[in-house]
TIVO-2410 file (N, C-alpha, C; in nm, 3 decimals):
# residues 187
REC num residu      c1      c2      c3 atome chaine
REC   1      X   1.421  -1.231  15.789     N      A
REC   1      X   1.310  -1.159  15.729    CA      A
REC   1      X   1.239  -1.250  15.630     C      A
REC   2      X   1.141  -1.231  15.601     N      A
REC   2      X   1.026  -1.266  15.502    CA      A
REC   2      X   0.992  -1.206  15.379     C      A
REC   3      X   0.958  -1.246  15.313     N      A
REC   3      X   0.911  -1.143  15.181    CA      A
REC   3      X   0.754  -1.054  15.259     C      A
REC   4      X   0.691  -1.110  15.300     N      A
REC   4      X   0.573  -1.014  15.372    CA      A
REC   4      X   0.615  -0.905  15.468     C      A
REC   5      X   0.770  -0.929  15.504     N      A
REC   5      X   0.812  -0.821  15.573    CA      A
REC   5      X   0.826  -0.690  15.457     C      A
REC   6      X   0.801  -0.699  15.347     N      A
REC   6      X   0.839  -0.614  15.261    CA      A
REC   6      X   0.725  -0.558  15.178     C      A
REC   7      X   0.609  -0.603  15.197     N      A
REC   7      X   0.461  -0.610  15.107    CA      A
REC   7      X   0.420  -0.496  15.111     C      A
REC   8      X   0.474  -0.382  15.154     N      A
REC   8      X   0.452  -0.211  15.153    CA      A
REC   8      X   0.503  -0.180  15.121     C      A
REC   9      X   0.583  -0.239  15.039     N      A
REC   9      X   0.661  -0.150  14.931    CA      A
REC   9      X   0.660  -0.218  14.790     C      A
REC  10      X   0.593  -0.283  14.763     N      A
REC  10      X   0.546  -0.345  14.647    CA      A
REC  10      X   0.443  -0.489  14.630     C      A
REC  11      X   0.395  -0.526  14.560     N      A
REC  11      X   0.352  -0.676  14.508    CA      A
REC  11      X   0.407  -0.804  14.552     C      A
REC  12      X   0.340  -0.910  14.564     N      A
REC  12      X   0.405  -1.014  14.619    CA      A
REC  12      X   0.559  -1.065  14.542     C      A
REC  13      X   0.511  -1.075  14.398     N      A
REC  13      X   0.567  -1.103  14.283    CA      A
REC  13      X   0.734  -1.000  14.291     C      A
REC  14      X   0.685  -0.854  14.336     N      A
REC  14      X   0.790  -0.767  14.308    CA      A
REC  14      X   0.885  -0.802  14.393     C      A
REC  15      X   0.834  -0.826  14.529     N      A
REC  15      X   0.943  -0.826  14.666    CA      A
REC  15      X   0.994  -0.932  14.623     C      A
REC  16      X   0.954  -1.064  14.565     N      A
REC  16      X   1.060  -1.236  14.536    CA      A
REC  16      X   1.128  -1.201  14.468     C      A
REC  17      X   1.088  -1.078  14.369     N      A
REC  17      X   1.212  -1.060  14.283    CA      A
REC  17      X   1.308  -1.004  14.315     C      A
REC  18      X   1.320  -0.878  14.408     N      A
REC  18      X   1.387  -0.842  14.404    CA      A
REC  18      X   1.461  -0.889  14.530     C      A
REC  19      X   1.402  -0.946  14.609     N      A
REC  19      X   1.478  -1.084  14.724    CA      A
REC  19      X   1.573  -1.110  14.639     C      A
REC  20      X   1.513  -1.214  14.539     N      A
REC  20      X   1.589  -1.263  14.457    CA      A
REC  20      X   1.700  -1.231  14.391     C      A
REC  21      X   1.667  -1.132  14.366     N      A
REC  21      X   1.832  -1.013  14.295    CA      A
REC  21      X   1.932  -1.034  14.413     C      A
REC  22      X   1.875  -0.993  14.515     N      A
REC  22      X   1.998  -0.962  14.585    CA      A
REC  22      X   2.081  -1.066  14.674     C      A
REC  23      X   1.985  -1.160  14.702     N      A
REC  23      X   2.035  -1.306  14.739    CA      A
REC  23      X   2.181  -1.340  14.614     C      A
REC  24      X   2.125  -1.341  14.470     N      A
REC  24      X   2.227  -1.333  14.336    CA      A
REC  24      X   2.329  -1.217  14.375     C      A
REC  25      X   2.337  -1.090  14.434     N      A
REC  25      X   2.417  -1.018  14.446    CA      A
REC  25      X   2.498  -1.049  14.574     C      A
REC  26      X   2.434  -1.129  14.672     N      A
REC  26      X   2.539  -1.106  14.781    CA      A
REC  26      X   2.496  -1.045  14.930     C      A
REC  27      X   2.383  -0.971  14.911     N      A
REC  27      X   2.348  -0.899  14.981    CA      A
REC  27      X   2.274  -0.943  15.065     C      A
REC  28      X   2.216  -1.004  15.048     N      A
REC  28      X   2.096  -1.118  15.132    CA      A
REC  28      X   2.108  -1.259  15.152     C      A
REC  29      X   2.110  -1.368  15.231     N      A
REC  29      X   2.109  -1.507  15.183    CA      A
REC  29      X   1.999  -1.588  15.249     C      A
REC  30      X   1.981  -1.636  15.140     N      A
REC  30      X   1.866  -1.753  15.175    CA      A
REC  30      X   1.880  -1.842  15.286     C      A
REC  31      X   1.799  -1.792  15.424     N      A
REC  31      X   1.826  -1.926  15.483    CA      A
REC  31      X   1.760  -2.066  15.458     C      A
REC  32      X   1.636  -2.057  15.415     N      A
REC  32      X   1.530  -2.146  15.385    CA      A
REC  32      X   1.432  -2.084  15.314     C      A
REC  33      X   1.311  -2.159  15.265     N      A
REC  33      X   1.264  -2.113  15.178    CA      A
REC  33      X   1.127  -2.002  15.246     C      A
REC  34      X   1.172  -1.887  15.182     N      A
REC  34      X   1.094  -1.776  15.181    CA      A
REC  34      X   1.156  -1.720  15.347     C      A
REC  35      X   1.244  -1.742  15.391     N      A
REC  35      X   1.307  -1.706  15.524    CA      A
REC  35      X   1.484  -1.618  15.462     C      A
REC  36      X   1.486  -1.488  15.492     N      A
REC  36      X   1.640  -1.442  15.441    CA      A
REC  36      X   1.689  -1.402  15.566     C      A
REC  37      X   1.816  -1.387  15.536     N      A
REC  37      X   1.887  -1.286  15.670    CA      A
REC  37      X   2.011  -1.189  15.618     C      A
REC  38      X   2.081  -1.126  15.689     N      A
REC  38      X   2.149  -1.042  15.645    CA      A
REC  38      X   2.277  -1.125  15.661     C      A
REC  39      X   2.397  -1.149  15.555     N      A
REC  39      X   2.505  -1.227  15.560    CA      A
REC  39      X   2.652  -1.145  15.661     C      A
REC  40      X   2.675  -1.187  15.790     N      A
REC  40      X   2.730  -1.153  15.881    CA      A
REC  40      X   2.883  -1.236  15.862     C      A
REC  41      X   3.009  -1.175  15.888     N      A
REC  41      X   3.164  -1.268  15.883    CA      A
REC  41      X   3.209  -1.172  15.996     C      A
REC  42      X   3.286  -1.269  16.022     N      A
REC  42      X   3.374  -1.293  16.152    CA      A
REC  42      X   3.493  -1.253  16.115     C      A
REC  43      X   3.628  -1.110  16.076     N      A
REC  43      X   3.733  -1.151  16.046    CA      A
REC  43      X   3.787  -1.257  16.078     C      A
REC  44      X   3.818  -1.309  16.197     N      A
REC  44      X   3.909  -1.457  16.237    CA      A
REC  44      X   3.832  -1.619  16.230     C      A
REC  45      X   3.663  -1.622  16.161     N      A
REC  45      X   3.627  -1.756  16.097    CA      A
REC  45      X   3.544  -1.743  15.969     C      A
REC  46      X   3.527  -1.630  15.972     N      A
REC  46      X   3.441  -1.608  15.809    CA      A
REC  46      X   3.300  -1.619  15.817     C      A
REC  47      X   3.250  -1.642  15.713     N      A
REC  47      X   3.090  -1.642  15.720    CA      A
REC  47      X   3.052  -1.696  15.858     C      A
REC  48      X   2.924  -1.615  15.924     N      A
REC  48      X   2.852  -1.685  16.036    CA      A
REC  48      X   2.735  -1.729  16.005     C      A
REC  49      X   2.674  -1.810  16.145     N      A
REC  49      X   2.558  -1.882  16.043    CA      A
REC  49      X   2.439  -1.752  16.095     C      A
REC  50      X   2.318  -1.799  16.034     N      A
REC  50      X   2.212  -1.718  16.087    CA      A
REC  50      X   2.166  -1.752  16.233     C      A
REC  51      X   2.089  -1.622  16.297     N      A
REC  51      X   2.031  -1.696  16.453    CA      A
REC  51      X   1.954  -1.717  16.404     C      A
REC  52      X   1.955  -1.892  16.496     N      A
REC  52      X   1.846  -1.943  16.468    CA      A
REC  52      X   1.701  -1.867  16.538     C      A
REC  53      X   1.711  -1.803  16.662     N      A
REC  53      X   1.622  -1.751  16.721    CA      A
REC  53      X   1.519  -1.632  16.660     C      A
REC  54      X   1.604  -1.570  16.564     N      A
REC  54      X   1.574  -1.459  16.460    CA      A
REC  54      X   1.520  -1.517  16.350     C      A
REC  55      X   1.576  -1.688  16.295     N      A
REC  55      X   1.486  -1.749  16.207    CA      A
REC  55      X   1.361  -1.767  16.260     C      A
REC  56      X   1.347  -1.793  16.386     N      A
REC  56      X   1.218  -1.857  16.416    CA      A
REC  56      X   1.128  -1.750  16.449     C      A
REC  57      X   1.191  -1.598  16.533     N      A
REC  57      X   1.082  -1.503  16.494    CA      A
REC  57      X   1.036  -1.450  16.374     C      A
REC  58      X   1.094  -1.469  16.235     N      A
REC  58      X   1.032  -1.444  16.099    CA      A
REC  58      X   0.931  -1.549  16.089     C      A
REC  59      X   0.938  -1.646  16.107     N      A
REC  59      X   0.895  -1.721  16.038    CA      A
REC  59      X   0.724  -1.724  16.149     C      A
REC  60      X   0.762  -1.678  16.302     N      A
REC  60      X   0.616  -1.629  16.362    CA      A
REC  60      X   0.589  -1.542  16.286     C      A
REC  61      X   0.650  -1.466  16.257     N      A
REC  61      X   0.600  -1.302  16.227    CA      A
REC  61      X   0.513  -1.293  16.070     C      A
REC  62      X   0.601  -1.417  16.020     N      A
REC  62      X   0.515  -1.430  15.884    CA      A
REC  62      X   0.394  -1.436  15.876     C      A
REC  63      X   0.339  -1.619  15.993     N      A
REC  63      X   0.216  -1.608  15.978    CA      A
REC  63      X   0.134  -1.548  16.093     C      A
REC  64      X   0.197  -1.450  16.142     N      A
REC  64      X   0.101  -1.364  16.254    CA      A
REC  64      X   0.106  -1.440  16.401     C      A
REC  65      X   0.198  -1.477  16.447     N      A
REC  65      X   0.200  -1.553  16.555    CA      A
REC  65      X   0.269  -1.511  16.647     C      A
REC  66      X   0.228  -1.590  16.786     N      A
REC  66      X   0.289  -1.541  16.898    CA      A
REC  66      X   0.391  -1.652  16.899     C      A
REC  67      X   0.527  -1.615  16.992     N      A
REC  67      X   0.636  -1.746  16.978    CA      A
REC  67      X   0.704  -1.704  17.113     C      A
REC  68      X   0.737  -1.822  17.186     N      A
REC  68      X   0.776  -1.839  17.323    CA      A
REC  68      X   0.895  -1.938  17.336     C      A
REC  69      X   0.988  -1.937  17.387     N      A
REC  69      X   1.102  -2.006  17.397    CA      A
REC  69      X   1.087  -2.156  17.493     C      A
REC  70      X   1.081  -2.273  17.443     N      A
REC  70      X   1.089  -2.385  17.522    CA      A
REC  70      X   1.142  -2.385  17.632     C      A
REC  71      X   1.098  -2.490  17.726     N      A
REC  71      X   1.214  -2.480  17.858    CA      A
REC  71      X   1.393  -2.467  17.855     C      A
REC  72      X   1.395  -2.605  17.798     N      A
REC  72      X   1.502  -2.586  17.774    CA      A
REC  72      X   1.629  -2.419  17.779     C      A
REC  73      X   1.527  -2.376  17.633     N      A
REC  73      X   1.589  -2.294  17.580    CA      A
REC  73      X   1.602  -2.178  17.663     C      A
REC  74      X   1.458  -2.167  17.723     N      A
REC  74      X   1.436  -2.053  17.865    CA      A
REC  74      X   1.514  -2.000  17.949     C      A
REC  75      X   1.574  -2.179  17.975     N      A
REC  75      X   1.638  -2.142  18.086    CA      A
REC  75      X   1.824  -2.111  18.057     C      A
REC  76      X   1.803  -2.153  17.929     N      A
REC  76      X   2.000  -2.103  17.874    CA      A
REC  76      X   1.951  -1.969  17.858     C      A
REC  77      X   1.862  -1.923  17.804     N      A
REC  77      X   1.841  -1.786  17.796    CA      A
REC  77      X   1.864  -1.675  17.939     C      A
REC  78      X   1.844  -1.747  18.021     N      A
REC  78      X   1.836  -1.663  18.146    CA      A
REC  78      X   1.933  -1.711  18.218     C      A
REC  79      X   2.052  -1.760  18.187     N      A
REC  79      X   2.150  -1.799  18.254    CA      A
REC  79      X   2.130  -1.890  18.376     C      A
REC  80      X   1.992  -1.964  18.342     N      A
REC  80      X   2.038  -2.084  18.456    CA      A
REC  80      X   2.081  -2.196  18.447     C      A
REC  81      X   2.112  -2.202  18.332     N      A
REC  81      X   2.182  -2.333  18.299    CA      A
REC  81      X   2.255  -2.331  18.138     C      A
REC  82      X   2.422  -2.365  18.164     N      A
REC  82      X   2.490  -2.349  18.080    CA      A
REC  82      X   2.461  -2.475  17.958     C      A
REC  83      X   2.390  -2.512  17.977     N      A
REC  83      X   2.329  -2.647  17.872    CA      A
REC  83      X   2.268  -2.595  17.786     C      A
REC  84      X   2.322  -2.635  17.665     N      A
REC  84      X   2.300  -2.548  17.480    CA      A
REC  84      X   2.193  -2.664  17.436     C      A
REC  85      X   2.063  -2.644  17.392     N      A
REC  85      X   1.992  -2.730  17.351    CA      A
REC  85      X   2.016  -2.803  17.220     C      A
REC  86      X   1.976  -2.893  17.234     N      A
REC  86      X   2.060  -2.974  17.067    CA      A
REC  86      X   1.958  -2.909  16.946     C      A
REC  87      X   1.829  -2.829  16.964     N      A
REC  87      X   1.745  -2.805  16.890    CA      A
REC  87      X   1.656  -2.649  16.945     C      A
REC  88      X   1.683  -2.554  16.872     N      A
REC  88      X   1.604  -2.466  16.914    CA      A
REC  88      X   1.480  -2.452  16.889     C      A
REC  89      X   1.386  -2.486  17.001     N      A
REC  89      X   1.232  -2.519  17.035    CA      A
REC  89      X   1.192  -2.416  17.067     C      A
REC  90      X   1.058  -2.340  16.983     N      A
REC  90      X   0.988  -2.248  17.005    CA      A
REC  90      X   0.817  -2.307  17.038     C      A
REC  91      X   0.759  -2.241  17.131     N      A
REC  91      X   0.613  -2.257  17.168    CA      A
REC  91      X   0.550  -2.162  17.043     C      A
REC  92      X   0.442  -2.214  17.002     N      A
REC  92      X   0.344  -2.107  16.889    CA      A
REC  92      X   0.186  -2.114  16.894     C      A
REC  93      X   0.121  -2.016  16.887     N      A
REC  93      X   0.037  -2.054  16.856    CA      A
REC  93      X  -0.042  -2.105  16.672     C      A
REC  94      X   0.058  -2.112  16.665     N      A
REC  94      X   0.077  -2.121  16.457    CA      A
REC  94      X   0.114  -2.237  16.450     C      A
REC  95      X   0.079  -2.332  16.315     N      A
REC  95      X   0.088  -2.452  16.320    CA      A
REC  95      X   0.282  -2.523  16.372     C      A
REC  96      X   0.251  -2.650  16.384     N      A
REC  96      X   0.406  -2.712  16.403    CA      A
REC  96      X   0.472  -2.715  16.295     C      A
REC  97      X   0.618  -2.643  16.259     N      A
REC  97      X   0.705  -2.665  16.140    CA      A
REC  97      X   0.833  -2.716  16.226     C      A
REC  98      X   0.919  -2.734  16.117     N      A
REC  98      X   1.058  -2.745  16.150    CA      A
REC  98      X   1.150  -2.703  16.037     C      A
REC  99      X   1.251  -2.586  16.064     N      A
REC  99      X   1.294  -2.558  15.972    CA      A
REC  99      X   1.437  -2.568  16.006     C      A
REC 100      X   1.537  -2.602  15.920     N      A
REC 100      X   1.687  -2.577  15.981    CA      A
REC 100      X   1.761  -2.544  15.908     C      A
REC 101      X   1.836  -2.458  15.998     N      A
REC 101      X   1.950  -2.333  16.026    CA      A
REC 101      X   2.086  -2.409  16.001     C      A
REC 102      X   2.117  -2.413  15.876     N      A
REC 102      X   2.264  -2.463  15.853    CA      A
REC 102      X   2.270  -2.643  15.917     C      A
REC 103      X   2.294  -2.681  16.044     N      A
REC 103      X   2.285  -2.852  16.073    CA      A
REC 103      X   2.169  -2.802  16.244     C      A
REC 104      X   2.098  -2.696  16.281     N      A
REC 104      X   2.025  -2.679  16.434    CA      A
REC 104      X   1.894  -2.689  16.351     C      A
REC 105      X   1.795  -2.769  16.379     N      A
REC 105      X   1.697  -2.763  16.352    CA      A
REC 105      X   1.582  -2.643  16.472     C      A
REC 106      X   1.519  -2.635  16.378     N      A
REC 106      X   1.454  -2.465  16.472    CA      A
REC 106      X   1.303  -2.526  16.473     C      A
REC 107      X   1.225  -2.564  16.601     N      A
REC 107      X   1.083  -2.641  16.585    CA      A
REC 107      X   1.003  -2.539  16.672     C      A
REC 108      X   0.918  -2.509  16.559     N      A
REC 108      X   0.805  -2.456  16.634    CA      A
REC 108      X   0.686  -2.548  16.647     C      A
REC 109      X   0.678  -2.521  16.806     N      A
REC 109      X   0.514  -2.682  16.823    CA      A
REC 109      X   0.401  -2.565  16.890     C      A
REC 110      X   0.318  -2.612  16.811     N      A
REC 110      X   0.196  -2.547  16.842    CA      A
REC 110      X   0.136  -2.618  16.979     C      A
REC 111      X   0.094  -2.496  17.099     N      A
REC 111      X   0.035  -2.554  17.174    CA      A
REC 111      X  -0.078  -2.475  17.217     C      A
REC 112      X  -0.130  -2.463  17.304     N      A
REC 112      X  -0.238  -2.372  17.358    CA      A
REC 112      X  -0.251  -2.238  17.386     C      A
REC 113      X  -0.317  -2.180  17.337     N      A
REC 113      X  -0.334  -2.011  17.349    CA      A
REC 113      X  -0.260  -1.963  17.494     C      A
REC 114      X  -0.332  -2.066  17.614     N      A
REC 114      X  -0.303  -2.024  17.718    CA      A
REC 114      X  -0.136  -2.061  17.768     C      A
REC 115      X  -0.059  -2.143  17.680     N      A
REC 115      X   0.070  -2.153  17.706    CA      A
REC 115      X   0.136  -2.010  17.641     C      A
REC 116      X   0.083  -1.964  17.563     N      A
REC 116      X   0.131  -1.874  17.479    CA      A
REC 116      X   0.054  -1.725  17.525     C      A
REC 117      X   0.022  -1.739  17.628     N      A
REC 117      X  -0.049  -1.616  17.682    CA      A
REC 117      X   0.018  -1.505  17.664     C      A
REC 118      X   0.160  -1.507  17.744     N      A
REC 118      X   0.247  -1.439  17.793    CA      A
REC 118      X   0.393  -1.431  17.718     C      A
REC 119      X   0.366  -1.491  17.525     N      A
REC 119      X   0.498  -1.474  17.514    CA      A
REC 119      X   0.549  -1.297  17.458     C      A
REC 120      X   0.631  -1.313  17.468     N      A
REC 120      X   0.654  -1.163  17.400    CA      A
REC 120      X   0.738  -1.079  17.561     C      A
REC 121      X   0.665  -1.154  17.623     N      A
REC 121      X   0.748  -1.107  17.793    CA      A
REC 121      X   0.829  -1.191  17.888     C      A
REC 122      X   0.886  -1.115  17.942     N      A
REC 122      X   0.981  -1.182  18.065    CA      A
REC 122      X   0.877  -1.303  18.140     C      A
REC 123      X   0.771  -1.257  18.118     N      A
REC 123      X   0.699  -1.368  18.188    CA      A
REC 123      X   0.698  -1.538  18.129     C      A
REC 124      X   0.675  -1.532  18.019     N      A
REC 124      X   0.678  -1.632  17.938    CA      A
REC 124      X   0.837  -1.694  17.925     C      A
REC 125      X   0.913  -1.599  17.916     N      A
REC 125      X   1.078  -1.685  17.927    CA      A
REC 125      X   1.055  -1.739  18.076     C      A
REC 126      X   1.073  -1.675  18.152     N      A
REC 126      X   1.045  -1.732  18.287    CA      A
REC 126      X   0.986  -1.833  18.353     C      A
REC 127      X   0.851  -1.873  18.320     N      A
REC 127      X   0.777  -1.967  18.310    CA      A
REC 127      X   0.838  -2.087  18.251     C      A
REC 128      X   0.880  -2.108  18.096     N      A
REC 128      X   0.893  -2.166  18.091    CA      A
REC 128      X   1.043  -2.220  18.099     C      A
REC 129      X   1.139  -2.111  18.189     N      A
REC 129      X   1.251  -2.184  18.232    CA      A
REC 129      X   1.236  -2.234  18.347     C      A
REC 130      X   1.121  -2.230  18.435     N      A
REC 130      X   1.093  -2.289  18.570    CA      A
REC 130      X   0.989  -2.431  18.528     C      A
REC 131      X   0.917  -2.425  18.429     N      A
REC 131      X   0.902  -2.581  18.375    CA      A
REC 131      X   0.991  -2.679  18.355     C      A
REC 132      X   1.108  -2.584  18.298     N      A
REC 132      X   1.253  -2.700  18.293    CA      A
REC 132      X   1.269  -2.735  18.378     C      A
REC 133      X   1.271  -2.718  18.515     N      A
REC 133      X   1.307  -2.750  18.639    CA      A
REC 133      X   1.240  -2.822  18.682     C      A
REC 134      X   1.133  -2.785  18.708     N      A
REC 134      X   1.020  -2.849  18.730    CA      A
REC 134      X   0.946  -2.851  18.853     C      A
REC 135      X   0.888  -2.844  18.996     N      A
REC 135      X   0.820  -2.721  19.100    CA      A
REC 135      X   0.945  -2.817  19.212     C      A
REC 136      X   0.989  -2.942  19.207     N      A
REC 136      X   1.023  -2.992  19.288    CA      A
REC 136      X   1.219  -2.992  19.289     C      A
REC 137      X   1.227  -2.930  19.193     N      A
REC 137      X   1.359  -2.879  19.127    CA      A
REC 137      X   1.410  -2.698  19.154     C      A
REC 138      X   1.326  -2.656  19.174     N      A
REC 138      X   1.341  -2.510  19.191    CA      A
REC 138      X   1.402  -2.492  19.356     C      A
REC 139      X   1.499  -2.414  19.399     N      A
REC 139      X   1.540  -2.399  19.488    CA      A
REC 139      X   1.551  -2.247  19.526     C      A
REC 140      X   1.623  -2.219  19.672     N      A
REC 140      X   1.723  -2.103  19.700    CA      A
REC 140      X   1.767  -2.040  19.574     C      A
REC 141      X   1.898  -2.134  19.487     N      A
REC 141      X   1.983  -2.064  19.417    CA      A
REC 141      X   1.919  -2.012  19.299     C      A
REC 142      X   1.798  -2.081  19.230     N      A
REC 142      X   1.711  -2.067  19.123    CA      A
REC 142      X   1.681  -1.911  19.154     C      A
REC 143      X   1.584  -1.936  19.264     N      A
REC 143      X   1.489  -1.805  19.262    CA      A
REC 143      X   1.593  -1.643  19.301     C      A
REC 144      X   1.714  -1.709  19.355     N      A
REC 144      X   1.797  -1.606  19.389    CA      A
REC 144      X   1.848  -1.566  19.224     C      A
REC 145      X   1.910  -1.629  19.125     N      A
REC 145      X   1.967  -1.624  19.014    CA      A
REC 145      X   1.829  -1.541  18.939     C      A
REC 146      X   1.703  -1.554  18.912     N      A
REC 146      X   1.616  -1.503  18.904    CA      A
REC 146      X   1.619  -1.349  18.927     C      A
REC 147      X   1.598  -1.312  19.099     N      A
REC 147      X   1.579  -1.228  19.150    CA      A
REC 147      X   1.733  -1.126  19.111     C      A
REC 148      X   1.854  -1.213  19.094     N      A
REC 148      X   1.915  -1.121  19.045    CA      A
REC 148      X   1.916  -1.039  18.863     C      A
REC 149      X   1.862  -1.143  18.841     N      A
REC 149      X   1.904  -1.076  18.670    CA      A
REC 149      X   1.790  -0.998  18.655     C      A
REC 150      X   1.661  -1.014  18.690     N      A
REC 150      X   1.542  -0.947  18.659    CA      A
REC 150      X   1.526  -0.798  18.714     C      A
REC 151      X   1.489  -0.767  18.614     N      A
REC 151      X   1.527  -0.595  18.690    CA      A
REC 151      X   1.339  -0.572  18.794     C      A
REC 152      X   1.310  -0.451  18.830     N      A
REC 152      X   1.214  -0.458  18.953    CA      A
REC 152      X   1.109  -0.443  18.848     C      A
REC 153      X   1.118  -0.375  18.721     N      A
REC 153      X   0.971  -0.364  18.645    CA      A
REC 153      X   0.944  -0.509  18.563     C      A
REC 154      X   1.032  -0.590  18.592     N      A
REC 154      X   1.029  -0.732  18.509    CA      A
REC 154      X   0.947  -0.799  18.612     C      A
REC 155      X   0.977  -0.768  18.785     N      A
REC 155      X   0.944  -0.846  18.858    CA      A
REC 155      X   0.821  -0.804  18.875     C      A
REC 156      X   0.756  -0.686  18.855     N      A
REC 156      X   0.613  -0.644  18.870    CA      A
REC 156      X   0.549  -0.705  18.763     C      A
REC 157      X   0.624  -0.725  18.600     N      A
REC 157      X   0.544  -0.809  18.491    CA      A
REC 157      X   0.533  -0.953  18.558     C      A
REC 158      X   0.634  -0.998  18.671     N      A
REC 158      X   0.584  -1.132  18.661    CA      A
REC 158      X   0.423  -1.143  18.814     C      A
REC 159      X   0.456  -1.090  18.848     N      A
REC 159      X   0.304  -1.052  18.974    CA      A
REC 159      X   0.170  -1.040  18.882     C      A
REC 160      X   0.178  -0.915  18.795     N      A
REC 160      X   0.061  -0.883  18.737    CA      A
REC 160      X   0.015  -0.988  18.652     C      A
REC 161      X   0.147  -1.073  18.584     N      A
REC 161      X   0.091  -1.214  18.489    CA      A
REC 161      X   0.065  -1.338  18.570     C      A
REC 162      X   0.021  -1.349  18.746     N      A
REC 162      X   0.028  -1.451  18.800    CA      A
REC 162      X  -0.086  -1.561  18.781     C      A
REC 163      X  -0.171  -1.427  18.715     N      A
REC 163      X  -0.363  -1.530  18.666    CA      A
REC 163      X  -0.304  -1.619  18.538     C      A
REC 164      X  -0.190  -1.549  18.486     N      A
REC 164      X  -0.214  -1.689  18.354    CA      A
REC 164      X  -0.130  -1.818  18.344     C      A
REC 165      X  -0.104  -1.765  18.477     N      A
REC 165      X   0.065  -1.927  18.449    CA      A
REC 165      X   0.003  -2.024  18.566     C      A
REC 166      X   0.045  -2.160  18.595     N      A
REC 166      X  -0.030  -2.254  18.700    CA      A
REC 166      X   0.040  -2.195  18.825     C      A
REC 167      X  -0.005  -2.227  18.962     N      A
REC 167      X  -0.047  -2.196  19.084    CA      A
REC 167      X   0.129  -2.214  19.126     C      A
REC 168      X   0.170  -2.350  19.115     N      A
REC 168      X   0.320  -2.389  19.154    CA      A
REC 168      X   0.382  -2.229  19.088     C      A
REC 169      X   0.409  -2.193  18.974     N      A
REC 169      X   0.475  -2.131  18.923    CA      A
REC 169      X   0.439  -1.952  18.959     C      A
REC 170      X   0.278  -1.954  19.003     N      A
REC 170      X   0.264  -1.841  19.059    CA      A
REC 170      X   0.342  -1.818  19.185     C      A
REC 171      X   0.335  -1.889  19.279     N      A
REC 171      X   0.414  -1.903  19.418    CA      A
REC 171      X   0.568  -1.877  19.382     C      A
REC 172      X   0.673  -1.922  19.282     N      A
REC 172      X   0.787  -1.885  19.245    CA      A
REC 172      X   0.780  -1.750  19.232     C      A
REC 173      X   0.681  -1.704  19.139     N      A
REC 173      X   0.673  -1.575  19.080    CA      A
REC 173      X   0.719  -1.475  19.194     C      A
REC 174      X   0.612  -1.507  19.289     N      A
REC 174      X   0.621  -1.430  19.410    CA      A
REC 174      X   0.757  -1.454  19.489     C      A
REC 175      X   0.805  -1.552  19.482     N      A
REC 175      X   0.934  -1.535  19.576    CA      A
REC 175      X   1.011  -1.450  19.499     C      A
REC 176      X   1.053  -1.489  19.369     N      A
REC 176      X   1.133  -1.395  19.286    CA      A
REC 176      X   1.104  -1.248  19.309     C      A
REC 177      X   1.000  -1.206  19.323     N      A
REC 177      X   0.962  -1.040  19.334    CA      A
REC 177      X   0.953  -0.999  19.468     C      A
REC 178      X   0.970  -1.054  19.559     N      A
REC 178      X   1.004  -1.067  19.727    CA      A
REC 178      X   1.119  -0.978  19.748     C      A
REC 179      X   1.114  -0.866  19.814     N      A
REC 179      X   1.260  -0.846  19.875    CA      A
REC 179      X   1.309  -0.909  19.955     C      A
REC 180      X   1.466  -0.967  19.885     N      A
REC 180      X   1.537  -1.047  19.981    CA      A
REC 180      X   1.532  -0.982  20.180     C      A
REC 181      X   1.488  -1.141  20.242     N      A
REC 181      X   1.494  -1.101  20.383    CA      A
REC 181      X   1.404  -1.088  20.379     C      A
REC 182      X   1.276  -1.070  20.373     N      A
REC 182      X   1.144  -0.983  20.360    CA      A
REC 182      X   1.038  -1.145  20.368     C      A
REC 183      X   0.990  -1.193  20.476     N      A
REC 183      X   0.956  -1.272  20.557    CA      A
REC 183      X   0.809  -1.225  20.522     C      A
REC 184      X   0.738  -1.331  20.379     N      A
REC 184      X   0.612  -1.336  20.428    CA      A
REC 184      X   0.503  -1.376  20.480     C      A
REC 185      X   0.391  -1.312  20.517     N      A
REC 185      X   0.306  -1.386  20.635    CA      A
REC 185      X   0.199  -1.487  20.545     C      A
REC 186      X   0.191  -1.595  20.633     N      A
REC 186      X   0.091  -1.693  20.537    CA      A
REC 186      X  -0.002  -1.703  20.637     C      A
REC 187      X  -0.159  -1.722  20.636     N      A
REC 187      X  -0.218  -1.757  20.713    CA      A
REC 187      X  -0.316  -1.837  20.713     C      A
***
């Protein structure tokens, strides 16, 4: 959270303070500056760290931004690949920062409205876990792993978003939302 997450219920001045109190009490901890989270323990390792993924949506949310998950990250997100990124990379349309989460640095890179069309949806994770791959990398098992985790109203978000993503990745779209067996006609 943010202190602007709190600006309806008092003054700029009031919410730091009383951030502030409670960060001193225990209750809150600072992950970075003007970024808090709620302090979470593990009986069997103790304090946990913050998500970083939850850092990086405050810190959109602060300055009004849209935020989309890198390839990389896309595609650990959607279980196609057990590879943990050394850096959690967010797409924004809000300037480039880098902030870090205990020793994971959390980078948001500003890129184009139209990369960021679609974040907030299955479409946008999707997309850009099939960039990780890349059009000549995508196979059978991809679009099958796809077609299984995505439920059928995910697969209609990815059809209806086919105008904003490039042409290679529209054609995936469509296999993914294909009923398996279901032979279509090209002409």
């Amino acid at each position: 959270m943010t202190p602007r997450d709190f600006l309806q219920w008092g003054t700029r001045a009031a919410v730091d303070k009383a951030l502030s109190r409670l960060v001193e009490r225990g209750a809150l901890r600072r992950v970075g500056r003007g970024v808090y989270d709620l302090p979470r323990t593990n009986p069997l390792v103790g304090p946990l760290s913050p998500d970083p993924e939850q850092v990086a949506q405050a810190l959109a949310r602060n300055g009004a931004q849209r935020l989309l998950p890198n390839k990389a990250l896309a595609a650990n997100q959607l279980g196609l690949t057990e590879q943990v990124p050394a850096k959690m990379e967010f797409l924004t349309d809000g300037p480039t920062r880098t902030r870090w989460v205990e020793n994971l640095p959390v980078v948001l890179k500003r890129t184009t409205p139209r990369n960021v069309a679609t974040a907030g949806r299955v479409t946008g994770t999707v997309m850009q876990a099939l960039r990780f791959f890349g059009p000549k990398k995508i196979d059978e098992i991809v679009v099958q792993r796809l077609r299984d985790r995505l439920s059928p109203a995910d697969k209609q978000q990815l059809l209806r978003d086919i105008r904003l993503v490039p042409a290679w990745i529209g054609e995936v779209f469509r296999k993914i939302s294909a009923e398996p067996g279901s032979a279509r006609k090209t002409t």
